[in-house]
C-alpha positions in Angstrom: 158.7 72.4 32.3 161.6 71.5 34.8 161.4 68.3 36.0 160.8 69.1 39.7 157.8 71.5 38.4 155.7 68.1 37.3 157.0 66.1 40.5 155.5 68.7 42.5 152.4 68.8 40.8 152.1 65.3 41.0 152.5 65.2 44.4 150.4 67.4 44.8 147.6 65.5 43.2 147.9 62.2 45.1 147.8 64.4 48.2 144.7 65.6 47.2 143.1 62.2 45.7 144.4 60.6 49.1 142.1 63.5 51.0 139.4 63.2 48.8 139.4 59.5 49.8 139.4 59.6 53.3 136.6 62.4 53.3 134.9 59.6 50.9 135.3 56.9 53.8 134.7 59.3 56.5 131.0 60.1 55.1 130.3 56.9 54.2 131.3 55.1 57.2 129.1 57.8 59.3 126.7 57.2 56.7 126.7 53.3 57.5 126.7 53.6 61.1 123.3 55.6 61.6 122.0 52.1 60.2 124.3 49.6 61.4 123.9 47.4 64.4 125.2 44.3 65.9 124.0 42.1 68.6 126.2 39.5 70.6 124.4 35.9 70.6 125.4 33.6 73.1 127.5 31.6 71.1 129.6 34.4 70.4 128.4 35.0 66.8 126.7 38.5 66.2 123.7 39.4 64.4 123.4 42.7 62.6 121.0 44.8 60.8 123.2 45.7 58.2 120.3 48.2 56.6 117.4 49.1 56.0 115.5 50.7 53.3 112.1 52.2 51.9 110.8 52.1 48.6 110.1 49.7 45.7 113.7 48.9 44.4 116.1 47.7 47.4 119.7 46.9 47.0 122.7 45.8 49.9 126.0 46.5 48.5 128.9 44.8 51.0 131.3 47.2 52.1 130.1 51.1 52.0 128.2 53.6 49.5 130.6 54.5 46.8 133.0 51.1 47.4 131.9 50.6 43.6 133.2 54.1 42.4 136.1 53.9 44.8 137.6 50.8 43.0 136.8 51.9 39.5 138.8 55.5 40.5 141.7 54.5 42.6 145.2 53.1 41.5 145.6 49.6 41.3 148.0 50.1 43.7 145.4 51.4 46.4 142.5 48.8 45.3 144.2 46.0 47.4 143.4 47.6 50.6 139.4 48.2 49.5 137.1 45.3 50.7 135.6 42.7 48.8 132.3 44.0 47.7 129.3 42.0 46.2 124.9 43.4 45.9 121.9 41.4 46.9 119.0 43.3 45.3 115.1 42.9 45.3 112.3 44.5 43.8 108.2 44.7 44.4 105.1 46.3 42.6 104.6 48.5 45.6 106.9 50.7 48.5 108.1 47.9 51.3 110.3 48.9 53.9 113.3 46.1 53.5 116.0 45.6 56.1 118.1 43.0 56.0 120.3 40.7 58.2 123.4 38.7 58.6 125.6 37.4 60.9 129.3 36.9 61.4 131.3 34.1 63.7 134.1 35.2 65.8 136.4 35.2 63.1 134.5 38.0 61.5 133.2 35.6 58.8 129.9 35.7 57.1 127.8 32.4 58.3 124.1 31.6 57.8 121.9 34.5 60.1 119.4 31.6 60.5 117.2 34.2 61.5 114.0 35.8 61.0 112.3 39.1 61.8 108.8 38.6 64.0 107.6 41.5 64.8 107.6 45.3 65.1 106.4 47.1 67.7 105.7 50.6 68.3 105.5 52.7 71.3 102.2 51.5 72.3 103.4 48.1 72.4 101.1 46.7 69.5 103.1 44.5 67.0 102.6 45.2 63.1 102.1 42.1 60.4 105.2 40.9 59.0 105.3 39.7 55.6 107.5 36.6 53.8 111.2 35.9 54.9 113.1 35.6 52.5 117.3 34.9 51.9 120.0 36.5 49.6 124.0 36.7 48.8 126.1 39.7 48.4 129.6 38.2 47.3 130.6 36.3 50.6 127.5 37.6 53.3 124.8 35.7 53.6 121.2 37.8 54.3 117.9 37.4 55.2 115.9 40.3 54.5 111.9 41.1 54.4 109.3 42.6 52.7 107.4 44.8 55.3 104.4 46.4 54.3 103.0 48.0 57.4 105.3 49.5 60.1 104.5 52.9 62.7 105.1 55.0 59.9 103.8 58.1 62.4 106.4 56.9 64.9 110.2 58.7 65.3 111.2 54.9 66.1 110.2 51.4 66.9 111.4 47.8 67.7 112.0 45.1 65.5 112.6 41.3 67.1 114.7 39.3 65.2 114.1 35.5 66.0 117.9 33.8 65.7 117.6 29.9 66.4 116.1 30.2 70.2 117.3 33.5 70.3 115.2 36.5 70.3 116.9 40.2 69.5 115.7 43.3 69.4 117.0 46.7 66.9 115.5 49.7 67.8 115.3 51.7 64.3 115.1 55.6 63.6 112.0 56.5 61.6 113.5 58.7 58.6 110.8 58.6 56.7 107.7 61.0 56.4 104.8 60.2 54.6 101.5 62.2 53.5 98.5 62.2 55.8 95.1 61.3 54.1 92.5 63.9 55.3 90.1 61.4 56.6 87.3 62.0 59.0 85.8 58.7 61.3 81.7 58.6 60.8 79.8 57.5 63.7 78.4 53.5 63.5 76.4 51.9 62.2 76.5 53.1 59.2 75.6 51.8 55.3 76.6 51.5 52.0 74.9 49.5 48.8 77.1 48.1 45.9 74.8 46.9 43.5 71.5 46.3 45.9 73.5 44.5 48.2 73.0 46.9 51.3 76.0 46.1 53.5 75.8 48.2 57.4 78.6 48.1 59.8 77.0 47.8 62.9 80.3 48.2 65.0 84.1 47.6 65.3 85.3 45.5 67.7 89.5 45.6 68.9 91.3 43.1 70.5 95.1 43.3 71.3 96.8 39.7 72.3 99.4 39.6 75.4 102.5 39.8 72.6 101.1 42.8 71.3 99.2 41.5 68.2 96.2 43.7 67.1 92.8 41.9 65.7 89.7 43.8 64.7 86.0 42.1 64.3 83.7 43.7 62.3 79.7 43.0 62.9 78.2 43.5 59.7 74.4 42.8 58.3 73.3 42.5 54.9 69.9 43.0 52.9 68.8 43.0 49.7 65.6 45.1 48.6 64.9 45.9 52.4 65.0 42.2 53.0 67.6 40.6 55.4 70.2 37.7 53.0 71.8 35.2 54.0 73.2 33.8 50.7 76.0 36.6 51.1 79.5 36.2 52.9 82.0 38.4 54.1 85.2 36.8 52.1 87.9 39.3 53.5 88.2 42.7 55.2 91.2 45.0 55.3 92.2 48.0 56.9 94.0 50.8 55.8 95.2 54.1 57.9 95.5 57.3 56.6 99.3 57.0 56.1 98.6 54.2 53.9 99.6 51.0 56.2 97.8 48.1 54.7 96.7 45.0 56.9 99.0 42.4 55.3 96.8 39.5 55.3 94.6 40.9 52.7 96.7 42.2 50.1 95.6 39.1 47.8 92.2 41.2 47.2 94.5 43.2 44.9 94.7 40.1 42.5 91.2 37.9 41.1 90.0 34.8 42.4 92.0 34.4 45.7 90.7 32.8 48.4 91.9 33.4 51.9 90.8 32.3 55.0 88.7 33.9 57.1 90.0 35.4 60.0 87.8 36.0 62.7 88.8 38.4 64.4 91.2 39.6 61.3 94.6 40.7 62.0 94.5 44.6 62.0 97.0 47.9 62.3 97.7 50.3 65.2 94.3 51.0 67.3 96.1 54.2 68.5 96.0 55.6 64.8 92.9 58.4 64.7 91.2 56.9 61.6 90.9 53.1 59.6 89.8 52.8 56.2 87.5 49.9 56.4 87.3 48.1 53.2 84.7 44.8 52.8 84.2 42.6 50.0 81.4 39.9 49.8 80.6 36.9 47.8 77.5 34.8 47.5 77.2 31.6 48.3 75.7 28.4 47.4 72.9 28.6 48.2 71.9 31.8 46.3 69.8 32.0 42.6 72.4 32.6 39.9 71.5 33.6 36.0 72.3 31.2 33.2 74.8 33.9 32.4 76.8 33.0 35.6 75.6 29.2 36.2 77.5 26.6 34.6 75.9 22.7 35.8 77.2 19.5 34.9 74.9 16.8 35.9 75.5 13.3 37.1 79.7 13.2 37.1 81.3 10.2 38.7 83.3 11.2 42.2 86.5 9.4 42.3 88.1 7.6 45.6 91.3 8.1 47.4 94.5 7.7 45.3 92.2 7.8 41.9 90.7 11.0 40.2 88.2 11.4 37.1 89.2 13.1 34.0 86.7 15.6 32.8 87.9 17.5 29.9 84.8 20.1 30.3 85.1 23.8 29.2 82.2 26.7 29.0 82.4 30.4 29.1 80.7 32.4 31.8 80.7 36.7 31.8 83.9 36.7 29.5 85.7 33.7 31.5 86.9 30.7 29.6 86.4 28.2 32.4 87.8 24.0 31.6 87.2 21.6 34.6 90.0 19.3 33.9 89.1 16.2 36.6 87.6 15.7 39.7 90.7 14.3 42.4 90.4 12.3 45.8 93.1 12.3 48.2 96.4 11.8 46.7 98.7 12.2 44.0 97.6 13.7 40.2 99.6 14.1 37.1 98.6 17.1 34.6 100.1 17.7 31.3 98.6 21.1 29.3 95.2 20.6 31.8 94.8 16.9 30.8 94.9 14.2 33.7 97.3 12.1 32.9 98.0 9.9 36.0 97.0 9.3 39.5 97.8 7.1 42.4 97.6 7.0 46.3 100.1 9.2 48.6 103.4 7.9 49.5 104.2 7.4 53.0 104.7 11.0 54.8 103.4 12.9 51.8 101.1 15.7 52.4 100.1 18.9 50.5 102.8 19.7 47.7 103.6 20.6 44.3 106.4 20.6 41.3 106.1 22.2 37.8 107.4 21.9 34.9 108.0 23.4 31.1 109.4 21.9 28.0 109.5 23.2 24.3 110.2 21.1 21.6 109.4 22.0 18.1 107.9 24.7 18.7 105.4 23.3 21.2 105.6 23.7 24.8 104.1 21.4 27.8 103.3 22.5 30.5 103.6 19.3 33.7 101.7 19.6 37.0 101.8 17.3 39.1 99.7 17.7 42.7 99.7 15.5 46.3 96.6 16.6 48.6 95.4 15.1 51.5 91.7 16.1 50.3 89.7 15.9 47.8 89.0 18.2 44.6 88.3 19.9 40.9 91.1 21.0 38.9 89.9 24.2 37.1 91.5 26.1 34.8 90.1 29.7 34.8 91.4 32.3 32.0 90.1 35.7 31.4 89.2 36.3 35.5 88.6 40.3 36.1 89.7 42.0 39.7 86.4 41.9 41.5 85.1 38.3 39.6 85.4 35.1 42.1 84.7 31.2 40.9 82.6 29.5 42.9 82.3 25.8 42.9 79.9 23.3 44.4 78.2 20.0 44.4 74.4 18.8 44.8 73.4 15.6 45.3 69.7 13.6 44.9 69.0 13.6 48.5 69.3 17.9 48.3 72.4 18.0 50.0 75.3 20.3 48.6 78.8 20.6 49.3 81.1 23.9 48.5 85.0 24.4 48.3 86.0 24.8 51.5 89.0 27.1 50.0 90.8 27.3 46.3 94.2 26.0 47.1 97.7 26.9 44.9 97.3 27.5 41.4 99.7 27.0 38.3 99.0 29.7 36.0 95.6 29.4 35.3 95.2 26.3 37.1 93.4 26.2 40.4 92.7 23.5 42.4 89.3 23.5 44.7 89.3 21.7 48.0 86.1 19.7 48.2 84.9 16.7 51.0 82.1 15.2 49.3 80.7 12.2 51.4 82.2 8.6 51.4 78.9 7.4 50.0 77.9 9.3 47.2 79.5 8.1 44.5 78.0 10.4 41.8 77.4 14.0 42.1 76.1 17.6 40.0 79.1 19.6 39.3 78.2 23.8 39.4 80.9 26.2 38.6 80.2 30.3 39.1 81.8 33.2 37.7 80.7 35.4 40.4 81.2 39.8 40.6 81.6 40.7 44.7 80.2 43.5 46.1 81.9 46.4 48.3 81.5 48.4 50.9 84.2 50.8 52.3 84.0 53.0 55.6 85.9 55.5 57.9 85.6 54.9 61.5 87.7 55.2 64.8 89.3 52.4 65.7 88.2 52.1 69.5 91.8 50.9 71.8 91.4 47.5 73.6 
């Protein structure tokens, strides 16, 4: 073939591979920019919402979508004028809508965003739950992204503030997404529902909407057994769910066994505007009600320790397939665990408050496990394997006079490790140790969620 022939033809093929790479930048850059927005702080810096995503597996890739392919396909020759690229990825057990942050000086460099998202807020002004902040790299950017689990998912757009130092921002975001409507139908209150003989009503619904936006439901409920009114049940969390499947964050931890929340009353709640809530109630017994052998574990007459000491137990039973081993009752202050045995204890350092650190070692083929605890209150160390979705321990102490104290709340755990707040009194220095394996009962309902 004459040599002009194959010049032609390969100019005629970097013509076409330099097209084919500006129609690549020219639909990713319009792709990039239907996200993409930047905000001017006052010290010149700006904040930008890079992206945001929906789904279970999230990734931010610096630059634009295909930079990877891009630098793999072109010439060396043409690489040097690509960007530096770099990924940030994260990944959850259920669909989160992620965006995520950053922030660049004047110089166009990436710098700490030092920021946080707050709130969203739809066009009736209420502000959805946020979850946890959390912070990532992507070759030189710095990010903060988060994990948000409720949103107006019915809305074409909605807010977000951004919280940057004293700064607040706002991003108003497009609503690409579409999601299937659940067929529910609201029933008129009060209405009833029995798990168990446990008859749990819901008497009514009660909304309440704070100047910032913030949404908070009470629910009035009343409880019988056999026709007879209880009072050794408790409401231990109640979350709402609308029929596009926004969950009220602050009581996703019902998913998992044996987690204790605090109880919000009112309890944060979704979008009043929404036609119909999924109403879901789980309750636990308390103290003072009649448990079985089967679910009872009592260990009379245990010493209580004082502040900066604890008491090693070394206990274990098993209750309704639960292999339960109280490892030593704690006062206020620092304790030492290695594999569930106490091994040290001594009063909080100055400042000290509530904290942890772990630790894991193998050697020889035998691995220790190092916990070691500071509290500011008192406690039982309890390990708890085995523990089903709807079980709950209880734990509680009796004393000689009839008195009885329960766990105010469990606090973190270590694996199977738990640690139960207690405040026994200053002058009972021996107490009956009872540990339950409880089963909760449920009641679910669909009502109207009346507007504040």
């Amino acid at each position: 073939m004459p040599l002009g022939m194959n010049a032609g033809r390969s100019w005629t093929l970097g013509v076409g591979a330099v097209l084919g790479v500006l129609a690549w930048l020219t639909w990713a850059i319009l792709v990039s920019g239907d996200t993409r927005q930047s905000v001017r702080l006052p010290d010149g810096s700006a904040l930008c919402l890079e992206q945001i995503d929906y789904g279970r597996s999230h990734t931010f890739r610096v630059g634009f979508p295909g930079l990877d392919f891009l630098r793999k396909a072109l010439p060396a020759s043409l690489r040097r004028v690509l960007p530096p690229g770099g990924e940030a990825s994260t990944e959850g057990d259920r669909d989160t809508l992620v965006p995520w942050f950053s922030r660049q000086n004047t110089n166009g460099a990436w710098i700490d965003p030092d920021a946080g998202l707050t709130r969203i807020v739809d066009e009736h002004g209420c502000s959805w739950p946020i979850g946890w902040q959390s912070h990532a790299r992507a070759g030189d950017a710095q990010l903060c992204y988060t994990r948000v689990e409720a949103f107006p998912r019915r809305a074409r757009q909605f807010r977000m503030a951004v919280r940057q130092g004293t700064n607040e921002v706002w991003f108003t975001v497009k609503n690409r997404w579409r999601f299937e409507e659940q067929p529910w139908q609201p029933e008129p209150l009060p209405a009833t529902r029995t798990d168990q003989g446990l008859a749990v009503t819901l008497e009514n619904l009660k909304v309440v909407r704070t100047d910032d936006g913030r949404v908070y439901a009470d629910p009035r409920y009343t409880l019988s057994e056999n026709g007879t009114a209880s009072k050794t049940w408790k409401n231990e969390q109640t979350r709402f769910t609308d029929a596009l499947g926004n969950v009220s964050t602050y009581a996703r931890g019902l998913l998992e066994p044996d987690v204790m929340w605090v109880t919000f009353n009112p309890t944060p709640a979704l979008c009043p505007y929404e036609p119909v809530w999924k109403v879901e109630a789980w309750f636990r017994r308390t103290a003072e009600a009649a448990f079985t052998p089967e679910e009872l574990w009592s260990i009379p007459e245990l010493d209580l320790p004082k502040e900066g000491a604890a008491v090693r137990l070394d206990l274990t039973n098993r209750l309704q397939g639960v292999q339960l081993e109280a490892a030593c009752f704690f006062g206020p202050g620092e304790i030492q665990l290695s594999n569930h045995v106490l091994i040290g204890s001594r009063p909080l350092r100055p400042g000290s408050g509530w904290g942890f650190s772990t630790s894991t070692r193998s050697q020889g083929g035998q691995t220790t496990e190092s916990i070691t605890q500071e509290s500011t209150t008192a406690g039982l160390a309890l390990a708890a394997k085995g523990l089903q979705g709807n079980q709950r321990v209880l734990v509680f102490l009796s004393f000689p006079d009839g008195g009885k104290v329960s766990q105010e709340s469990r606090g973190r755990s270590v694996g199977d490790m738990r640690f139960y707040r207690l405040k026994w009194p200053s002058n009972q220095p021996r107490a009956n140790l009872h540990i339950v394996v409880d089963t909760t009962r449920k009641a679910e309902f669909l009502v109207k969620p009346p507007r504040p």
